[in-house]
C-alpha positions as CSV (number, residue, x, y, z in Angstrom):
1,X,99.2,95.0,101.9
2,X,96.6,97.7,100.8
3,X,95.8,100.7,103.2
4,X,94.1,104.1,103.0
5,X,94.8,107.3,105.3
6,X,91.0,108.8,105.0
7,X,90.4,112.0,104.7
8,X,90.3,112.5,108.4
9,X,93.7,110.9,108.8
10,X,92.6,107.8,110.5
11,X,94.6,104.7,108.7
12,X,93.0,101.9,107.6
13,X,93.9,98.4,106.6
14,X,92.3,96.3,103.8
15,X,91.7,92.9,105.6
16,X,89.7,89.6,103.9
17,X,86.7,90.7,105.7
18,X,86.5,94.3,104.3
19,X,88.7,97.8,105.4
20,X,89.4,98.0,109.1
21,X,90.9,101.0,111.2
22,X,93.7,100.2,112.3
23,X,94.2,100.5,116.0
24,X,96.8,101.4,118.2
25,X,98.9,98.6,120.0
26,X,101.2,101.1,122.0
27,X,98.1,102.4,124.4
28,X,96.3,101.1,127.3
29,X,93.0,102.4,125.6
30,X,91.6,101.4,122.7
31,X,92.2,104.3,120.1
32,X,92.6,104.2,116.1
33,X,96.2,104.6,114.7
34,X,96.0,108.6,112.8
35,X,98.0,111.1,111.6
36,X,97.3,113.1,115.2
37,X,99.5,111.2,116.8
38,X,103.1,112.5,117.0
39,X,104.6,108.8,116.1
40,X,102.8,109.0,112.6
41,X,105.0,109.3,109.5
42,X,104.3,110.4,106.6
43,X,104.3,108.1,103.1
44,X,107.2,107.5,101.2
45,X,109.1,104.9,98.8
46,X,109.9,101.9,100.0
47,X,113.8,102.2,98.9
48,X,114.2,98.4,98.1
49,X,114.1,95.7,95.1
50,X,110.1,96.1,94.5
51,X,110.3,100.6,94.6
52,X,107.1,100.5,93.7
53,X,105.7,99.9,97.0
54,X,104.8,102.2,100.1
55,X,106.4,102.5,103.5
56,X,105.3,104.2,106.3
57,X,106.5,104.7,110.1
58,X,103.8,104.3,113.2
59,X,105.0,104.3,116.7
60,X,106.9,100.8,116.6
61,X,106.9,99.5,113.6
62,X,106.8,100.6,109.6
63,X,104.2,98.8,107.4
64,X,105.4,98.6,103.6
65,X,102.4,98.8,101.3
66,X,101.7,97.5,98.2
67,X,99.0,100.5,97.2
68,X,98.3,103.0,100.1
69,X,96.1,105.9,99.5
70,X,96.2,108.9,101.1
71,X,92.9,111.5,101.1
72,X,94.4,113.8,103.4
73,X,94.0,117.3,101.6
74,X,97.1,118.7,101.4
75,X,97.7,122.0,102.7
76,X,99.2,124.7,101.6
């Protein structure tokens, strides 16, 4: 899977049919998946046999990435 977390921290997912935002299963209103939310993790390795790939932790799930891109600037 390929993703990006855009400079304004929404997440997206690259899909067949071009990047999508990913939204948010977990709420009653349809809202885009971000780093705003409390339940958003922050990148890491994917501790595994492929370490090479990406995991990150959302609300109910974590989505392993092969490439994941993060824009966010980083601050210090």
């Amino acid at each position: 899977m390929v993703g990006r977390i855009d400079k304004y921290g929404f997440l997206r997912i690259q899909r067949p049919s071009g990047e999508k935002r990913a939204e948010c299963p977990s709420l009653h209103e349809k809202t885009t998946c971000g780093d705003w939310c409390a339940l958003f993790g922050e990148p890491y390795p994917f501790i595994g046999a492929d370490d090479s790939r990406i995991n990150l932790e959302l609300c109910a799930t974590s989505l392993i990435f092969d490439t994941l891109v993060d824009e966010r600037e980083l601050i210090s």
